[in-house]
C-alpha positions in Angstrom: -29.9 1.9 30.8 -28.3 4.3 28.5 -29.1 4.5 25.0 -26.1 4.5 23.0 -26.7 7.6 20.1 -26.5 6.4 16.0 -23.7 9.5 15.4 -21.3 8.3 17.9 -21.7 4.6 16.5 -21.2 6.1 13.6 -17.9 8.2 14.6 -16.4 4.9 15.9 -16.8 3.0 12.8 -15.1 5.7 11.0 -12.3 5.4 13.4 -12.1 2.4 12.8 -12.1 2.0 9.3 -9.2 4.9 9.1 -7.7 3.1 11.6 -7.5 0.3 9.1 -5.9 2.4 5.8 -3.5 4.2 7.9 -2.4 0.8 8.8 -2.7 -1.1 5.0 -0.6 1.7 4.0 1.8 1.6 6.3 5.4 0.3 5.1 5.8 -2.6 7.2 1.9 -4.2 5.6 3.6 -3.7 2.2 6.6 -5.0 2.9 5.3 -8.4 4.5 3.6 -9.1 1.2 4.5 -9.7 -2.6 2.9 -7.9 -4.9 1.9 -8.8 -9.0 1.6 -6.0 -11.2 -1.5 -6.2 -13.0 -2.0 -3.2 -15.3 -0.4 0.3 -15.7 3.4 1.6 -15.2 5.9 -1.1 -13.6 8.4 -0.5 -11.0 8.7 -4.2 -11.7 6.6 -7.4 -12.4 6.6 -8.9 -9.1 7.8 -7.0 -5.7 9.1 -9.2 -2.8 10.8 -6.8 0.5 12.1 -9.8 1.8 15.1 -9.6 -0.2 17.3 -7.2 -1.3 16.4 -6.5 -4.7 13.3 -4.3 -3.5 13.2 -2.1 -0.1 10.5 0.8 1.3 11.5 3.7 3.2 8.9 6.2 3.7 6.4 5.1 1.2 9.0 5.7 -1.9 10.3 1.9 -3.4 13.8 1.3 -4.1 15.1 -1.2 -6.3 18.8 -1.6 -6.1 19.3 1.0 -3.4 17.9 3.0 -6.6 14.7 5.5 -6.4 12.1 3.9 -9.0 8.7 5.1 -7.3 6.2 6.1 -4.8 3.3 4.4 -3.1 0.1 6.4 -3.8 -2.4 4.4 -1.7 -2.6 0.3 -0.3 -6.0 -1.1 0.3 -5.8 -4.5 1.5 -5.1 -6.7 -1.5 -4.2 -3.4 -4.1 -1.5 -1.7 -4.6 -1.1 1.5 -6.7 2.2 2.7 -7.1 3.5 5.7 -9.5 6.5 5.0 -11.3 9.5 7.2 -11.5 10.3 6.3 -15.0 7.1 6.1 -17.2 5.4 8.6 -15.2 2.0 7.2 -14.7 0.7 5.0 -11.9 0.7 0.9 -12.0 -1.6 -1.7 -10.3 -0.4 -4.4 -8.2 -2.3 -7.2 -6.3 -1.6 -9.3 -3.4 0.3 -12.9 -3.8 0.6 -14.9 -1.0 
């Protein structure tokens, strides 16, 4: 019986877990959940996909078909997100 070696344990969990972010911050995870700003810049206080108001195309967030910001990075239940506007970065968590 093979032993299995601790590096290439190691190399799949790391594949794994960037397996995981490139997913979290891909635009169809954000856009199947609402998000609650918490602190920081707003693009606005509560971000729903599902309807028209909002909509995400290539990691950039529209609000009435208008440019208002970019996604900087998704994590599970955060979301950081630098406005267009106020020029500094907001925090949003997950609401569902």
């Amino acid at each position: 019986m093979k032993k299995i070696k601790p590096y290439k344990i190691l190399i799949l969990f790391l594949v794994f877990v960037l397996i995981i972010c490139i997913y979290n911050n891909s635009d169809y995870y954000i856009r199947k959940h609402e998000w609650k700003n918490s602190h920081g810049a707003s693009v606005g206080d509560w971000l729903e996909f599902k309807d028209s108001l909002y909509t995400i195309k290539d990691r950039k967030v529209y609000k009435n078909n208008f440019w208002v910001g970019n996604v900087v990075f998704c994590f599970e239940s955060y979301l950081i997100v630098y406005s267009k506007n106020e020029k500094e970065v907001g925090y949003y968590y997950k609401k569902d």
